[in-house]
C-alpha positions, 0 to 999 in steps of 0.5 A, spaced: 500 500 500 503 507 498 504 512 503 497 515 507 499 521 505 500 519 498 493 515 498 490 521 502 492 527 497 490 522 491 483 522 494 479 526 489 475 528 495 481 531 500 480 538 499 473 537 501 475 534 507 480 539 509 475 545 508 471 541 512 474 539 518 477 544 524 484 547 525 489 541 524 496 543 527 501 538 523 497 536 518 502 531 515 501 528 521 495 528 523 493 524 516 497 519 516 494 517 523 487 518 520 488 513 514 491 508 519 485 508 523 481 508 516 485 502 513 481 496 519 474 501 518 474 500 510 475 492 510 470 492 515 465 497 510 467 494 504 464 487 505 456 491 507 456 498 504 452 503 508 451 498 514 456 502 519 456 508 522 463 510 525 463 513 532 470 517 532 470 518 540 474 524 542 474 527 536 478 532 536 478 536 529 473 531 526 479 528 522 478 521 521 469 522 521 469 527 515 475 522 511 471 516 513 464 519 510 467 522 504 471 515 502 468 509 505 461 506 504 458 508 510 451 510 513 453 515 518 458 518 522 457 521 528 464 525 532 464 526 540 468 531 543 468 535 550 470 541 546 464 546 544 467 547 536 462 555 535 467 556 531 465 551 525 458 548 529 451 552 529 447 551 535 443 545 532 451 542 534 452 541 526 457 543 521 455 550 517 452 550 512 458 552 508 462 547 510 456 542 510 458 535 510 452 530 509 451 523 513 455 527 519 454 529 525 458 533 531 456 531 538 459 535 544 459 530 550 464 529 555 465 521 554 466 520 561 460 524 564 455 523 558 450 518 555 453 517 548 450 514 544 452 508 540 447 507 535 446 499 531 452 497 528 457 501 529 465 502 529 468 506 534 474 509 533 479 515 537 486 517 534 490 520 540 486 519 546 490 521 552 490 518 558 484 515 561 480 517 555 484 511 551 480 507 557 473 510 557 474 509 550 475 502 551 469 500 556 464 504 552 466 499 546 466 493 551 459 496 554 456 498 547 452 492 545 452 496 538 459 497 538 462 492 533 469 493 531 473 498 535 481 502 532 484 506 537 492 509 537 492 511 543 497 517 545 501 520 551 501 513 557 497 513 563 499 508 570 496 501 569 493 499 575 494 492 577 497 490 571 505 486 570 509 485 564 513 478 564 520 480 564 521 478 557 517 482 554 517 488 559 525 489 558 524 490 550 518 494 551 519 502 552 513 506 556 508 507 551 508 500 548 507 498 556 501 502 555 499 499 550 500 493 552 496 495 558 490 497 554 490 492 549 489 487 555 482 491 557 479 488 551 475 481 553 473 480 546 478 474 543 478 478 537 483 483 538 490 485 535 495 490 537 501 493 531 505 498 530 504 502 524 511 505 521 507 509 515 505 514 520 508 519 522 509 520 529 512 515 534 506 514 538 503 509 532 500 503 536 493 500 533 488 496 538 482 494 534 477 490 536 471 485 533 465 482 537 
């Protein structure tokens, strides 16, 4: 597969994506990171067309919900973020109509304090949760009946709580990959996976995804 940045700025859609989404501060970056995220959503959105909403938690900008809409055959697309974005949102919490993007929607909610609501077939995915959001993000894909894939690049670590590594792994393992490793254990589904994805441009580049 070709470079992110090479595959995203071949879409005939990208300039419609970034008229659309909010400010990005290292765009290259950010890209790379979202076509990561895209490239488990796609295969699961290929195989039944305009069955899944994506469900983008802590979205941020709307990087990877706004892509995803424009590119892939999905029903729906819904981004959460606890920020209040008036610069780009009317008061009906939907994009203006100048930067209108169809089947989309932006939800301000605090993912640990709100009710979110994760609608028949859905596919979670977050690029960057900080912390314990990378947690909450977790349980509420465990706790979604819903929620039927999930793609998660976590960000800065947290403390794992009760959690060892074997000697064996923990030595070749640096803070991050713990933390990952931690939040990949989180997961009771069996179908799961954990990777690097060296195709993006930033450090923090491990993918979690899930499936029940």
């Amino acid at each position: 597969m070709m470079r992110y940045l090479d595959y995203f700025l071949g879409l005939r859609c990208a300039p419609d994506i970034m008229a659309a989404v909010g400010r990005i501060c290292k765009p290259s970056k950010e890209i790379t990171e979202t076509m990561s995220i895209l490239r488990g959503v796609r295969s699961i959105s290929l195989k039944d067309k305009m069955k899944y909403t994506l469900v983008d938690l802590c979205a941020g900008n709307c990087l990877n919900s706004i892509t995803a809409i424009h590119f892939l055959p999905l029903k729906y697309a819904i981004a959460v973020d606890i920020r209040d974005r008036k610069d780009r949102i009317t008061k009906r919490n939907r994009y203006s109509t100048e930067h209108s993007v169809d089947r989309f929607e932006y939800v301000q909610a605090n993912i640990f304090e709100d009710e979110i609501n994760i609608p028949e077939h859905s596919i979670i995915v977050s690029t960057h949760p900080c912390s314990n959001l990378a947690k909450r993000v977790i349980e509420i894909f465990e706790e979604a009946e819903n929620a039927k894939a999930m793609f998660i690049m976590p960000c800065c670590h947290g403390k794992p709580e009760k959690f060892s590594v074997p000697t064996l792994i923990g030595d070749k393992l640096d803070s991050y990959e713990v933390w990952c490793y931690y939040l990949y254990n989180m997961i009771s589904v069996k179908s799961k996976k954990i990777r690097h994805d060296n195709k993006v441009l930033s450090p923090k580049n491990i993918v979690i995804s899930a499936w029940k």
